[in-house]
N, C-alpha and C positions, 0 to 999 in steps of 0.2 A: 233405854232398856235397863233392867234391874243389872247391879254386878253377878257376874257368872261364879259360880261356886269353885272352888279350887277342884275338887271332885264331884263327880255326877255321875251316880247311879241307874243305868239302867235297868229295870227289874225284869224276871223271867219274861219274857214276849213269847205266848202261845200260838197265840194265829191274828193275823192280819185282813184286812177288806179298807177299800174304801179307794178315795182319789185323792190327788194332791198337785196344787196349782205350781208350777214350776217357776222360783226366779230367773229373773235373763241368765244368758249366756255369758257368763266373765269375759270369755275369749272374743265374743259378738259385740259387747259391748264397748270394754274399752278399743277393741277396733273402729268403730261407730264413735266413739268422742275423738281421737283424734284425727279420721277423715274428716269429718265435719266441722273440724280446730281448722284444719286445712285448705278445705274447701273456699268456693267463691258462694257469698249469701250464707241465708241460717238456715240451719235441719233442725226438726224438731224428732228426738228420741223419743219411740215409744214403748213402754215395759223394759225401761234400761236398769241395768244389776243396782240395788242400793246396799254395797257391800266394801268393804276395807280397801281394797284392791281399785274398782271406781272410784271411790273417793279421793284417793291416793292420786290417781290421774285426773283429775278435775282437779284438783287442789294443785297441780304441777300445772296444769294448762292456766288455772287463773293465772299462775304466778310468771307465766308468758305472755298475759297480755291478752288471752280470749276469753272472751265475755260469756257467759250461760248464765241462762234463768230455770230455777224449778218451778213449775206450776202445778196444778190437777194431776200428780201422775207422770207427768212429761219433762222433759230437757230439750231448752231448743239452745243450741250454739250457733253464735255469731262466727264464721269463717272469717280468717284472714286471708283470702287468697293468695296461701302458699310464703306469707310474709309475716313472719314471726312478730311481735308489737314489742317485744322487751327484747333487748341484746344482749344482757349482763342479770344473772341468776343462780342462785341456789336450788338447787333442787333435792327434795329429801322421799326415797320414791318407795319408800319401807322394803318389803318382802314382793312387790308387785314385781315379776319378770314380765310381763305385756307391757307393762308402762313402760319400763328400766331397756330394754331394749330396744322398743319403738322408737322414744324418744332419742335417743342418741344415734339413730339413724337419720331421726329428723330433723334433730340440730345439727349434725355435723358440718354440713353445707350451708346454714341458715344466715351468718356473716355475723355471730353474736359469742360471747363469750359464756360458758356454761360449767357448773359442777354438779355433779349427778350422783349423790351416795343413797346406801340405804339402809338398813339394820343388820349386824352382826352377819347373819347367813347370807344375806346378799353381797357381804363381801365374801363370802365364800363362793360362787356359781363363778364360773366362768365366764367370760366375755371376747377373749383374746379375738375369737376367730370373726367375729362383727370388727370389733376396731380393727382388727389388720386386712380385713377387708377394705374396709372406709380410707384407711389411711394410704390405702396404695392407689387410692383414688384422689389422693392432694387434700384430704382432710386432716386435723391437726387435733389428733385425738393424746392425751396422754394419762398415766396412769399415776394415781398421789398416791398410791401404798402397795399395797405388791403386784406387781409388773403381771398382765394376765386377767386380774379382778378388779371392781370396781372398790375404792370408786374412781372417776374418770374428771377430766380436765378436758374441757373443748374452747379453743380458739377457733378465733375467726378462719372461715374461709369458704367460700359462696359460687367455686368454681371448679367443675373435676376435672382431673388431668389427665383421662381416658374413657374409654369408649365400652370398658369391657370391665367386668373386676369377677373374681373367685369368691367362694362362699363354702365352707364346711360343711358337709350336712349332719354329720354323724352326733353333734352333742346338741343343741335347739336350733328346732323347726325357726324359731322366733328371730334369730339371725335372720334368716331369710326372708321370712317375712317384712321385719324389720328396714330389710334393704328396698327391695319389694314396693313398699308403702311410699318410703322416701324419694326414689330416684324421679319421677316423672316431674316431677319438681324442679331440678335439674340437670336434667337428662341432656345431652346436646341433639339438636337437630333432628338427626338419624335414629336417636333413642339408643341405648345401652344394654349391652348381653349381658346379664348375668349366670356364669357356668357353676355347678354343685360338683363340688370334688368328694366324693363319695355315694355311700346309698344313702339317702334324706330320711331322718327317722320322723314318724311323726308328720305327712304327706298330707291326710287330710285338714290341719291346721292350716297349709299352705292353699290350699286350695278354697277354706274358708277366706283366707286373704284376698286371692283374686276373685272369688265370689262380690265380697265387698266393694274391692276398688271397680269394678264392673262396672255395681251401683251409685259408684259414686261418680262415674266418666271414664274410666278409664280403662282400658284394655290390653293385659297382656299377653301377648303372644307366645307359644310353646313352640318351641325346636329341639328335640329331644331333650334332655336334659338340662337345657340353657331355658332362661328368660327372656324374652326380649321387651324392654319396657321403652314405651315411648315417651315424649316431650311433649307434657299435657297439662292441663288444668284441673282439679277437681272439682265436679260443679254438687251440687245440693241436690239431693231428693226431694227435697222437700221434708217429707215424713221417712222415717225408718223405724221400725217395728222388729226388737229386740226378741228370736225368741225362745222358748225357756231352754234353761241349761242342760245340755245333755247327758255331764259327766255327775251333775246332780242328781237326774236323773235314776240314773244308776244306780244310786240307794234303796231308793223303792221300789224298782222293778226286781233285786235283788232281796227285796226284804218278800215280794209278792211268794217269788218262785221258792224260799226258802222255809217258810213262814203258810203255806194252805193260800192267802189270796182268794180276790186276784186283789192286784194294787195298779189301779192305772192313774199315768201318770198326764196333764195337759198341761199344751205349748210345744210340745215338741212331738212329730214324726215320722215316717216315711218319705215326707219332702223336706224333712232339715238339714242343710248344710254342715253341719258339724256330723265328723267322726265318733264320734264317741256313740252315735245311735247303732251305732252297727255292734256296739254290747249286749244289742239283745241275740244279737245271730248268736253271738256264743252261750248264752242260756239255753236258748232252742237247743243247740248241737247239746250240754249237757239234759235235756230231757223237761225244760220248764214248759209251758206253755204260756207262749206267746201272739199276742195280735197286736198289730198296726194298723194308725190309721192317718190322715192326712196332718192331724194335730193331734195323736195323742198317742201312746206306747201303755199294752197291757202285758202283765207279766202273771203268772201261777204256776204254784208246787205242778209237778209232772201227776199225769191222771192216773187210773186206780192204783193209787200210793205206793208206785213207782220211786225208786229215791233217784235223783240227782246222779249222773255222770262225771268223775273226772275228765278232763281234756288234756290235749297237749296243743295250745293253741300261741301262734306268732301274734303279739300284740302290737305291733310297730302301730295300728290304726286306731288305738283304742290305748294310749298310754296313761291316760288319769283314770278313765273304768276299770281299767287294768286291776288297779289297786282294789277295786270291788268285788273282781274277778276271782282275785285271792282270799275272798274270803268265802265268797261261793263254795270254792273247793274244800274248802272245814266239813261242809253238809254235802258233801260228794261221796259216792262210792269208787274208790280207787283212788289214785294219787293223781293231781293236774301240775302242768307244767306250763309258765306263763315265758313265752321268751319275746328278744327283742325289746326287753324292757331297758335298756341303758342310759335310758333318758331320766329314768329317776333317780339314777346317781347325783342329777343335779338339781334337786329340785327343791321346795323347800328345806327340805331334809335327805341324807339317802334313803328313798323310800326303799330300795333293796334291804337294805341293812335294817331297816326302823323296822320293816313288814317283817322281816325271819325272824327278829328277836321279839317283837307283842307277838307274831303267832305261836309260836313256840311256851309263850306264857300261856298260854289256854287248852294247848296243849299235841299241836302239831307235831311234826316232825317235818324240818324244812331242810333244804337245800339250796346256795346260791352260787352264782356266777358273777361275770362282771355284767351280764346283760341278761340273764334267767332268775327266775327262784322256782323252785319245785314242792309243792305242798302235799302232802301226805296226811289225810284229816285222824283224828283221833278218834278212839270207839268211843268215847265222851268227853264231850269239852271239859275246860276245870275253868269256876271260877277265876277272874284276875280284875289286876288293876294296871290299867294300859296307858302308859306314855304317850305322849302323841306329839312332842321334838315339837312344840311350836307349827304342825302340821296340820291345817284343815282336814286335808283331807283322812288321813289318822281316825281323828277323832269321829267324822262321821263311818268312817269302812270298819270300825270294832265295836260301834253300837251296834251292829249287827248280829253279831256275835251272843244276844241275849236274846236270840230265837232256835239259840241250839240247850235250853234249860238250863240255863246259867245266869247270873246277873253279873253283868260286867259293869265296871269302873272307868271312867275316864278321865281322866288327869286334862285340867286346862281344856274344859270345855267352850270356854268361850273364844278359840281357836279358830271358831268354826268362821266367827263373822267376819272373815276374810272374804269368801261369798258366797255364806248360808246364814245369814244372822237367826234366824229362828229356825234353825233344822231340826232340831230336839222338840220343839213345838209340833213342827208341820210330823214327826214321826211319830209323837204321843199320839195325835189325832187318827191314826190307822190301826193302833193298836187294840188287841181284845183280848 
């Protein structure tokens, strides 16, 4: 692809129509490479993310020892059943937390020696509550720079020292997940409890996980708030069919309802396992018009030109639409309030802190918390030029923002191809 421009212009966006094919699921996919690293026999991926973030985790799995080929469209990986090829590595996993956490659940038992960094901000996220999970489980996790963040240091050791271990839930889902993925591997006998010491932010990500490993043999058990994972194999689907992203999504359904529409989006609907489809129920509840269908999500402005609704809605289910959410509420009548959101304290960026200061540029009035922000839209946006911290998602939720007669700027558009490489493409194409 050509070099991305330092800034990228937006111009006024009048009104929108049309459709737009959704890339995979980031969250879908790299869960799907490394079941299938793990598994027994090869899976062949289908519609899998061709974005920074997969790449990143393919390029960590070759460099373990599993084998994939790209053909026609597809990825089939060679499993190792459950037995890593390389015992000694480097690992460089950028800004990916699906990889950066997965994998250090999955090596920590593996009997291999491993180091795991990633760029500047990924030493910033926390991790603590994964490794002290892992490690009170006879793993030999440690930390090369400050105690808490990556990046990590793993030694050998291929055997747990109990039957049960804790898990945080309050700062990432992906912890959990992450444990989740790795234990049936080895699990003793009896198979292993894992308990959540607190409320789980972020729920339906988890429950994508167990969606998965289902698919891939394996079967966790629920007892209230504990996991019970058993001592199992992962075996191959054969085929798995990635499908499209839903917190991508999100742009477009939200450009539909803000924007005249409609904009529907396919790959993803009504029967998709990820969380983040349930960002349209909050459109609805603000006044868009919406429909579903078994593979697709249609969104439009509210009918006889009706404006848009503020809300007060909990997003714990919807934490990366979330961020789309807020910007919905610019083109709302009355002030929305997005709570439950404390999970973007850690995220590429503080997306709390990132989101109140670009909206504020255009000319909100905001309000934050340690787990809220409160938006108050302006009688008219203002022109700006929007930072976007090195944040994908940034940089696509303030292109939006040129559907309220203004042309916005984005700073470090090429941001995006974390995993939307052509999202400034697939939105030109709807525009009118």
């Amino acid at each position: 692809m050509p070099a991305s421009p330092a800034v990228l212009t937006i111009d006024v966006i009048d009104r929108t129509s049309g459709a737009v094919r959704l890339p995979g699921s980031k969250s879908i996919s790299n869960r799907a490479l490394l079941l299938s690293a793990l598994a027994e026999d090869e899976t062949t991926l289908i519609h899998l993310l061709d974005a920074d973030d997969t790449a990143v985790m393919r390029a960590a799995l070759s460099k373990l020892g599993i084998t994939s080929r790209a053909e026609a469209g597809k990825i089939s990986v060679i499993g190792c059943r459950g037995q890593i090829p390389v015992r000694t590595a480097r690992l460089e996993l950028g800004n990916a937390g699906t990889a950066f956490r997965s994998l250090t659940a999955a090596l920590a038992f593996s009997g291999g020696s491993y180091e795991l960094d990633g760029v500047s901000r990924m030493r910033e996220r926390p991790i603590a509550d994964l490794v002290d999970s892992l490690n009170r489980l006879g793993a030999r996790i440690r930390y090369i720079g400050v105690p808490g963040f990556p990046p990590l240091s793993i030694e050998p050791a291929s055997q747990l020292s109990s039957d049960s271990a804790t898990i945080k839930g309050n700062v990432s889902s992906q912890f959990l997940s992450g444990l989740l993925m790795a234990m049936p591997l080895v699990a003793p006998a009896d198979g292993i409890r894992l308990t959540v010491e607190g409320k789980l932010i972020s729920e339906p990500y988890v429950e994508l996980t167990l969606s998965m490993m289902k698919q891939f043999g394996v079967v966790v058990d629920r007892d209230s708030d504990d996991y019970v994972v058993p001592k199992a194999s992962y075996r191959s689907p054969g085929q798995y069919f990635v499908e499209g992203d839903a917190s991508s999504a999100s742009y477009f359904l939200a450009l539909g309802a803000i924007a005249e529409g409609p904009v529907r989006v396919n790959g993803v609907g009504n029967s998709s396992v990820q969380g983040d489809v349930r960002f349209v129920d909050s459109l609805a509840e603000m006044g868009a018009r919406v429909e579903c269908g078994a593979q697709y999500i249609q969104a439009g402005a509210p009918p006889d030109g009706d404006r848009l609704k503020g809300i007060d809605a909990d997003c714990n289910h919807i934490p990366d639409a979330a961020m789309t959410l807020a910007i919905v509420a610019l083109f709302a009548e009355g002030p929305s309030t997005l709570r439950n959101v404390g999970s973007w304290r850690v995220k590429e960026t503080d997306r709390i802190a990132a989101m109140a200061t670009e909206l504020r540029k255009v000319g909100a009035q905001v309000d934050e918390g340690k787990d809220w922000i409160r938006i108050v839209p302006p009688r008219q946006l203002r022109e700006a030029t929007i930072d976007t911290y090195d944040d994908h998602r940034m940089a696509m939720c303030f292109s939006l923002v040129a559907a309220g007669g203004v042309a916005v700027h984005i700073r470090d558009p090429g941001c995006v191809a974390k995993t939307f490489p052509d999202y400034f493409e697939r939105l030109a194409e709807l525009v009118r």
